[in-house]
N, CA, C and O atoms as a Maestro MAE file, in Angstrom:
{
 s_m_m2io_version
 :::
 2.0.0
}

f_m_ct {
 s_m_title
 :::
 protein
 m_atom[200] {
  # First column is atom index #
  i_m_mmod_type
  r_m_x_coord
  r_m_y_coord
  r_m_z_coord
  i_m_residue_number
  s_m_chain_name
  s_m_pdb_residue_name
  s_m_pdb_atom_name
  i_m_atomic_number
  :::
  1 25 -4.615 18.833 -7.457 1 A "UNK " " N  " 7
  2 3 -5.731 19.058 -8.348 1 A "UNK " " CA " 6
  3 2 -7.062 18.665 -7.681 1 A "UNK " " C  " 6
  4 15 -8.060 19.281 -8.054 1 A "UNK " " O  " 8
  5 25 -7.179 17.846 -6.868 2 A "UNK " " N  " 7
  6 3 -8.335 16.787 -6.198 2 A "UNK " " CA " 6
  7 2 -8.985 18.056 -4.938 2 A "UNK " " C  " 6
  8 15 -10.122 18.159 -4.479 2 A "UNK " " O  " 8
  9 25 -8.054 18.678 -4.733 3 A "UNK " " N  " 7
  10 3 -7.952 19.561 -3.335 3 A "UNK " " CA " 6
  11 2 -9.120 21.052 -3.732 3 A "UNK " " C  " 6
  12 15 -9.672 21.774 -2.901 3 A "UNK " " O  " 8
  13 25 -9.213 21.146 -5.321 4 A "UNK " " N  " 7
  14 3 -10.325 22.106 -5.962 4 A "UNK " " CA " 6
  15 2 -12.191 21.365 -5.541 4 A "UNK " " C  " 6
  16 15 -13.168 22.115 -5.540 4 A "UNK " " O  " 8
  17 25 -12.277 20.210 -5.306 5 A "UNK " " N  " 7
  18 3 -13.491 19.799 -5.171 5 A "UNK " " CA " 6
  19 2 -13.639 19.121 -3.971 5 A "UNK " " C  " 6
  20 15 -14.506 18.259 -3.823 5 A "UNK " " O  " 8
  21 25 -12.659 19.526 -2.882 6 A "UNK " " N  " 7
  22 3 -12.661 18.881 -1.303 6 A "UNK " " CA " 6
  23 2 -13.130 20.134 -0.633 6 A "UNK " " C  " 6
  24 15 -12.745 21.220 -1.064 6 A "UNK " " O  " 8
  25 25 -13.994 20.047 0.469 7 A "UNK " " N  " 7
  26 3 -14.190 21.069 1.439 7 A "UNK " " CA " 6
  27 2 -13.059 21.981 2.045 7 A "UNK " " C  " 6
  28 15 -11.999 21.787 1.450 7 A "UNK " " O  " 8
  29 25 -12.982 22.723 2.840 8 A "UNK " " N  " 7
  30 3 -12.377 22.881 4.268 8 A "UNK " " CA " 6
  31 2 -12.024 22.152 5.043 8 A "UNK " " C  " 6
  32 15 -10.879 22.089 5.490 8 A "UNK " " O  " 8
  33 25 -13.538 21.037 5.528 9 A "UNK " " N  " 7
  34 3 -13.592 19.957 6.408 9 A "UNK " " CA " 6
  35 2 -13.262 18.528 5.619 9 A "UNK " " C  " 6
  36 15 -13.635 17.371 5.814 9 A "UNK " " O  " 8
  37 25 -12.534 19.047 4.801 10 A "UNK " " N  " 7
  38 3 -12.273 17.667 3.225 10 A "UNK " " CA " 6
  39 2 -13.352 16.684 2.926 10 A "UNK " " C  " 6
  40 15 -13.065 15.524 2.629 10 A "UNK " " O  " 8
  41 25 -14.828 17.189 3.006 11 A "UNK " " N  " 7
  42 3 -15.639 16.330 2.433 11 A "UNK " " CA " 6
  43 2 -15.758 16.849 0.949 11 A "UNK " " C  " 6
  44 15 -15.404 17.986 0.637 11 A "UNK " " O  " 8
  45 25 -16.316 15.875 -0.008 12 A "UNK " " N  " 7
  46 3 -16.256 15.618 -1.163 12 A "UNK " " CA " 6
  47 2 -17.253 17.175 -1.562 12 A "UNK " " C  " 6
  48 15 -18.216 17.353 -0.816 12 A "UNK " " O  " 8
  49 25 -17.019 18.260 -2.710 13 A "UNK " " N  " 7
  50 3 -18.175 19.110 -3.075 13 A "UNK " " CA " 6
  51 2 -19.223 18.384 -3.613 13 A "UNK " " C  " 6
  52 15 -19.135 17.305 -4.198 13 A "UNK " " O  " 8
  53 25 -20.415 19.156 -3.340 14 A "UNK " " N  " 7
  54 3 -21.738 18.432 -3.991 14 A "UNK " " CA " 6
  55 2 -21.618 18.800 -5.957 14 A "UNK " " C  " 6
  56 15 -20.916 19.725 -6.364 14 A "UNK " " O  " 8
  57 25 -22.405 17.915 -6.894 15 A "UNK " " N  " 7
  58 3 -22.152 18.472 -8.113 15 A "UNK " " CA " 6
  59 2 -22.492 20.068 -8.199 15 A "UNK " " C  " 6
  60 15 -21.684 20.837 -8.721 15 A "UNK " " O  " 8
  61 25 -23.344 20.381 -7.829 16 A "UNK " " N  " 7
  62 3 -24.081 21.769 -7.537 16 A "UNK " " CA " 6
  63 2 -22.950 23.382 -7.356 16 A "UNK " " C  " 6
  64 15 -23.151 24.566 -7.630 16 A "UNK " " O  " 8
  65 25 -21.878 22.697 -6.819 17 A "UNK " " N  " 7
  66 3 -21.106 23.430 -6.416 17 A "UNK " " CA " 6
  67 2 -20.041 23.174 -7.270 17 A "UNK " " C  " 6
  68 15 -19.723 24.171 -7.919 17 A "UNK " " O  " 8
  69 25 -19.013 21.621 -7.616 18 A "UNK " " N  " 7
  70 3 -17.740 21.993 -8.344 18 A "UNK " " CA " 6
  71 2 -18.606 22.155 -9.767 18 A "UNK " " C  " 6
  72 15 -17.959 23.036 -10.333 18 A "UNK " " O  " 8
  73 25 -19.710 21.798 -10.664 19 A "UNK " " N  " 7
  74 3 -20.119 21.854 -12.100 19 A "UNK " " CA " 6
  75 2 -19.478 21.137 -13.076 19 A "UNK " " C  " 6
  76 15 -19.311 21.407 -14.265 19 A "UNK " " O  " 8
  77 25 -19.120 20.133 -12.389 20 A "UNK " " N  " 7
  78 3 -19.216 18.880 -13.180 20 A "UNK " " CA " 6
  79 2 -20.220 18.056 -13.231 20 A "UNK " " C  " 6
  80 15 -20.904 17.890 -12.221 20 A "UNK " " O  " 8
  81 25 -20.610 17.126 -14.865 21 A "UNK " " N  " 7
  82 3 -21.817 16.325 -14.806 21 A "UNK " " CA " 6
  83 2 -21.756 15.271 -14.256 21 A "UNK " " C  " 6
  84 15 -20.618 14.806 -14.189 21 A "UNK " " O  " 8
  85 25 -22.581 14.664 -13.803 22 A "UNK " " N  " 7
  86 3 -22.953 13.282 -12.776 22 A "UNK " " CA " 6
  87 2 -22.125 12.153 -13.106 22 A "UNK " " C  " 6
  88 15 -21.732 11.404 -12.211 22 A "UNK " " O  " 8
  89 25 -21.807 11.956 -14.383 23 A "UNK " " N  " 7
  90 3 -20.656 10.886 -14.932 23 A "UNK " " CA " 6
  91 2 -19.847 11.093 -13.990 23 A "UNK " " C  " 6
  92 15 -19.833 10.590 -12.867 23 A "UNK " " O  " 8
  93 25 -18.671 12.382 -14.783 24 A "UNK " " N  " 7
  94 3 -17.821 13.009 -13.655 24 A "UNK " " CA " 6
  95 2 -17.982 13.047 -12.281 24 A "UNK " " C  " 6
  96 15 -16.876 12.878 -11.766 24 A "UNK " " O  " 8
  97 25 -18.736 13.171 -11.561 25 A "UNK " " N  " 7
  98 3 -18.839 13.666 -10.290 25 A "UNK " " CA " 6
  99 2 -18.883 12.211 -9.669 25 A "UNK " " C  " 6
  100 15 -18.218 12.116 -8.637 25 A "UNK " " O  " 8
  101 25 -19.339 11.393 -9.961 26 A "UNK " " N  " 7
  102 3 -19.260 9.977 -9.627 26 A "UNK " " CA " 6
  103 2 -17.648 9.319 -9.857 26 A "UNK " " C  " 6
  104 15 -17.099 8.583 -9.037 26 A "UNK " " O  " 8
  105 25 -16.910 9.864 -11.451 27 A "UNK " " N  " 7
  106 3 -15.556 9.179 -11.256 27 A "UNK " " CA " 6
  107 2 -15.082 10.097 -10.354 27 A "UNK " " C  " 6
  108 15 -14.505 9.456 -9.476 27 A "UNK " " O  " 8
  109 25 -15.032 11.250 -10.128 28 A "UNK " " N  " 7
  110 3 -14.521 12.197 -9.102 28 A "UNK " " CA " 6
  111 2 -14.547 11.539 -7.701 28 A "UNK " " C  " 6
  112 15 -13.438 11.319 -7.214 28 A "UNK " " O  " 8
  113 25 -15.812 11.134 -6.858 29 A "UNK " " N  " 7
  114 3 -15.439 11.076 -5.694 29 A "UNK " " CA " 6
  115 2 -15.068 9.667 -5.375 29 A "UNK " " C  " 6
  116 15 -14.707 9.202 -4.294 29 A "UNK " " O  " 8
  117 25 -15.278 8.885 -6.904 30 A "UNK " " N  " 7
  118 3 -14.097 7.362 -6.344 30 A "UNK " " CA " 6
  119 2 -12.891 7.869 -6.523 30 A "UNK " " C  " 6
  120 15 -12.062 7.377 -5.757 30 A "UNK " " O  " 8
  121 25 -12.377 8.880 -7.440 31 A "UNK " " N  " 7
  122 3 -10.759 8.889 -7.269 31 A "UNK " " CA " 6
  123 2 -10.506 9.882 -6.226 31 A "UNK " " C  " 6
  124 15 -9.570 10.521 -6.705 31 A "UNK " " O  " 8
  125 25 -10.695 10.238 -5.437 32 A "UNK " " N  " 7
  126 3 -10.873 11.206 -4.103 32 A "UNK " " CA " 6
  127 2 -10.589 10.320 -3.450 32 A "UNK " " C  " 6
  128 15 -9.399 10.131 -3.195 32 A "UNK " " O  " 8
  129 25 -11.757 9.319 -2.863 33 A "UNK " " N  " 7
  130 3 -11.640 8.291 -2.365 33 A "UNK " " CA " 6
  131 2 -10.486 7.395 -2.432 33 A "UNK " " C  " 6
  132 15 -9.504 7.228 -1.707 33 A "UNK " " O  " 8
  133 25 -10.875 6.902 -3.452 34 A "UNK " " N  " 7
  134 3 -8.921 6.095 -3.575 34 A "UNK " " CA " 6
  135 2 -7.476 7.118 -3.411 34 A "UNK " " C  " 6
  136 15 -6.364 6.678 -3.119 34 A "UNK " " O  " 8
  137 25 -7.802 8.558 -3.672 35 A "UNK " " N  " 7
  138 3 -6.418 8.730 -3.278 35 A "UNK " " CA " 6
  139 2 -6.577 9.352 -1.352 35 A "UNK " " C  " 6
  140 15 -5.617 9.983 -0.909 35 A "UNK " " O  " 8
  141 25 -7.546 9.146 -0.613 36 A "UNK " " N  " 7
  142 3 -7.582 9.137 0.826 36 A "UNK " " CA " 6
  143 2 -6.943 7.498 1.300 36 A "UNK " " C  " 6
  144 15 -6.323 7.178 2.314 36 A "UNK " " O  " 8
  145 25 -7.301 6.823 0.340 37 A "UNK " " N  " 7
  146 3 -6.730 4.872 0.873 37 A "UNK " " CA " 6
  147 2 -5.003 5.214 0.645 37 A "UNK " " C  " 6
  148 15 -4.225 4.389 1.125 37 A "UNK " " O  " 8
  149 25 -4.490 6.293 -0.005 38 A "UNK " " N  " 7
  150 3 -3.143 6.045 -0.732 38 A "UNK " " CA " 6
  151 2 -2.287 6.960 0.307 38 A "UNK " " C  " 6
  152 15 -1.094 7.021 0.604 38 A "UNK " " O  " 8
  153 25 -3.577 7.706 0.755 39 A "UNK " " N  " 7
  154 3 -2.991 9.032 1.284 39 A "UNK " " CA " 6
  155 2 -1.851 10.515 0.866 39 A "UNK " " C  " 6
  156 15 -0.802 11.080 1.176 39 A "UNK " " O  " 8
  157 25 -2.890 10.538 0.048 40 A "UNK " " N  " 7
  158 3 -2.644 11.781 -0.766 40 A "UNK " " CA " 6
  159 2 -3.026 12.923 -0.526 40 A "UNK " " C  " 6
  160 15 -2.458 14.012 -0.611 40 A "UNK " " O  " 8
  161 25 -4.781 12.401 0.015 41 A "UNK " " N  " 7
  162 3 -5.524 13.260 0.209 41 A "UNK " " CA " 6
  163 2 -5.925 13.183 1.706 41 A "UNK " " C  " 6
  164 15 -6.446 12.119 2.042 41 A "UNK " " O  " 8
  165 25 -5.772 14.107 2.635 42 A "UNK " " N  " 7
  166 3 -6.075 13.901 4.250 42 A "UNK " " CA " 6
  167 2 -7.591 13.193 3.809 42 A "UNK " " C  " 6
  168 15 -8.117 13.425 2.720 42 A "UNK " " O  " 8
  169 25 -8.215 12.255 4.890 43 A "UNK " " N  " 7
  170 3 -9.450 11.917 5.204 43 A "UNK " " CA " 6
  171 2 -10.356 13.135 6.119 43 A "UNK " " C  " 6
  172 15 -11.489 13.412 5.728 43 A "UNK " " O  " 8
  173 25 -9.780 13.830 7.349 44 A "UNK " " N  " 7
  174 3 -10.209 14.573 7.673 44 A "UNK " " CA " 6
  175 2 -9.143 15.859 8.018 44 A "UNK " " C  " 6
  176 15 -8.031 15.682 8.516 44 A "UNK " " O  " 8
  177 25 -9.819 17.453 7.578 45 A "UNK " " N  " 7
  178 3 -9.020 18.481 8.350 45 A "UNK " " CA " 6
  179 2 -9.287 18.692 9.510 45 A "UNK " " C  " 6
  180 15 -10.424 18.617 9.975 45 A "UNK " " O  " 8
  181 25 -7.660 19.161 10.513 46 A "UNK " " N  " 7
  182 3 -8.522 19.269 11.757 46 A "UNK " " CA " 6
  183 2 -8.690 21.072 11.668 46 A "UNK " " C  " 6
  184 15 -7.895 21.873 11.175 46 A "UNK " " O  " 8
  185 25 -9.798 21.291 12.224 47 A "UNK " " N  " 7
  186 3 -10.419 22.674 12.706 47 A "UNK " " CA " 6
  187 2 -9.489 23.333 13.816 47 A "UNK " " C  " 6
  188 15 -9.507 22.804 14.927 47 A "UNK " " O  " 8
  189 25 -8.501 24.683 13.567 48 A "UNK " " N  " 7
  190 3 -8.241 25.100 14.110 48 A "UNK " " CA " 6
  191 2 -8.978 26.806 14.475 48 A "UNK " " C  " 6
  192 15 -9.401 27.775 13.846 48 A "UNK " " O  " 8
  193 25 -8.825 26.469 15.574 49 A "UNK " " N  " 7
  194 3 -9.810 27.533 16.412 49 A "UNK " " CA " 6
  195 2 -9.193 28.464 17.139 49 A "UNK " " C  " 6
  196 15 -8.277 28.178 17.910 49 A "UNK " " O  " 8
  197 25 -9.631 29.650 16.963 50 A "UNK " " N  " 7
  198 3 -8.756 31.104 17.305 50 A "UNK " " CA " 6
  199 2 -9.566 31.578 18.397 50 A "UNK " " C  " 6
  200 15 -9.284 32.635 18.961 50 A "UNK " " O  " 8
  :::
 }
 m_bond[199] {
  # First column is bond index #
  i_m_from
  i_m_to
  i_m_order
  :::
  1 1 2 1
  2 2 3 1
  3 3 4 2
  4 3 5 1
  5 5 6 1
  6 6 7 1
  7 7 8 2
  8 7 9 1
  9 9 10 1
  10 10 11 1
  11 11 12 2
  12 11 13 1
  13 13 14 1
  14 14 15 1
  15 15 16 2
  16 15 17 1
  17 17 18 1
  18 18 19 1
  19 19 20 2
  20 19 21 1
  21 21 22 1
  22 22 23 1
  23 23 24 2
  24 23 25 1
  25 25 26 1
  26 26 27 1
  27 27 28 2
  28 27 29 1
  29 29 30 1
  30 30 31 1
  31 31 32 2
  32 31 33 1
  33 33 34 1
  34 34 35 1
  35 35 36 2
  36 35 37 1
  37 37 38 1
  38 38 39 1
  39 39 40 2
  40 39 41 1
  41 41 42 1
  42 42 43 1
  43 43 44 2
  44 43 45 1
  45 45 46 1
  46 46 47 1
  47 47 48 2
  48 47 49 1
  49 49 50 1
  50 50 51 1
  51 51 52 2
  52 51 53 1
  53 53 54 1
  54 54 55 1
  55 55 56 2
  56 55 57 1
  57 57 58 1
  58 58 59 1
  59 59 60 2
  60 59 61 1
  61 61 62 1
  62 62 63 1
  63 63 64 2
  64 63 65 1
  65 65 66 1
  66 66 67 1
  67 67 68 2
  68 67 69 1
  69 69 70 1
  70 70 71 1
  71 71 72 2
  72 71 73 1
  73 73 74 1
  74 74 75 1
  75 75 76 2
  76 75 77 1
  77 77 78 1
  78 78 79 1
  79 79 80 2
  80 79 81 1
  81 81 82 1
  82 82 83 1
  83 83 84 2
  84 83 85 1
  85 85 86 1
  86 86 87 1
  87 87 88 2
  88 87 89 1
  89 89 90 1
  90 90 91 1
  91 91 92 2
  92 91 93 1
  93 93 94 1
  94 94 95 1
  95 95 96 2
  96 95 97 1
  97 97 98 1
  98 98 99 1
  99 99 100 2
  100 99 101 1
  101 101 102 1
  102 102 103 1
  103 103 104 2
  104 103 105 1
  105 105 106 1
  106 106 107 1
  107 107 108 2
  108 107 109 1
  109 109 110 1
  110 110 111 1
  111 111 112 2
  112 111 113 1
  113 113 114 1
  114 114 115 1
  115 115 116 2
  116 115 117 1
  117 117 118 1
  118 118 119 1
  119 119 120 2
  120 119 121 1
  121 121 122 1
  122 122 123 1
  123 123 124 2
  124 123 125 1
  125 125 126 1
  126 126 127 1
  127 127 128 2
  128 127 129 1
  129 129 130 1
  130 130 131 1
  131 131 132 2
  132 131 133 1
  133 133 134 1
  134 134 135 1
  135 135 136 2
  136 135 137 1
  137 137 138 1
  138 138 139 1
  139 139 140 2
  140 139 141 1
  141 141 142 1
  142 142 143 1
  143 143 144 2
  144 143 145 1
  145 145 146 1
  146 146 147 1
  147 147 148 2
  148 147 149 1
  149 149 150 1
  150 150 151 1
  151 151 152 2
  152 151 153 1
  153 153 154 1
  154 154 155 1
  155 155 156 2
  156 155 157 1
  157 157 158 1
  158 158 159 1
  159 159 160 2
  160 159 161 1
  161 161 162 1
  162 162 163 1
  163 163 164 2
  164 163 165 1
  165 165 166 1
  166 166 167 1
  167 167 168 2
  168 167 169 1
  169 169 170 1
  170 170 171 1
  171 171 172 2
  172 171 173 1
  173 173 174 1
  174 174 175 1
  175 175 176 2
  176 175 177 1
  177 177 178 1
  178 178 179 1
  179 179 180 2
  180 179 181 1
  181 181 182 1
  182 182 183 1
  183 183 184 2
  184 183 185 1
  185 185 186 1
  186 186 187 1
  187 187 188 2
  188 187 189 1
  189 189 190 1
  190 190 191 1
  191 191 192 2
  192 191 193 1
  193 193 194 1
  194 194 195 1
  195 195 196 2
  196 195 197 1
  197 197 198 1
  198 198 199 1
  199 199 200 2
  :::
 }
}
């Protein structure tokens, strides 16, 4: 579910982009965050290149 408001490069979306309000978007990228400490969520994708 977390993986709808992560990049490509798995950085966090800006509010602008997923359209959630600032409340949200603030509990959003602490639980992002905590599930990268749990590892749920990769910290970084690696870029594969063709």
């Amino acid at each position: 579910m977390l993986r709808r408001f992560i990049s490509d490069t798995a950085k966090i979306l800006p509010r602008r982009r997923t359209g959630v309000c600032a409340k949200h978007q603030r509990r959003l990228a602490t639980t992002i965050k905590q599930a990268r400490v749990l590892a749920i969520v990769p910290i970084t994708e690696k870029l594969v290149r063709k």
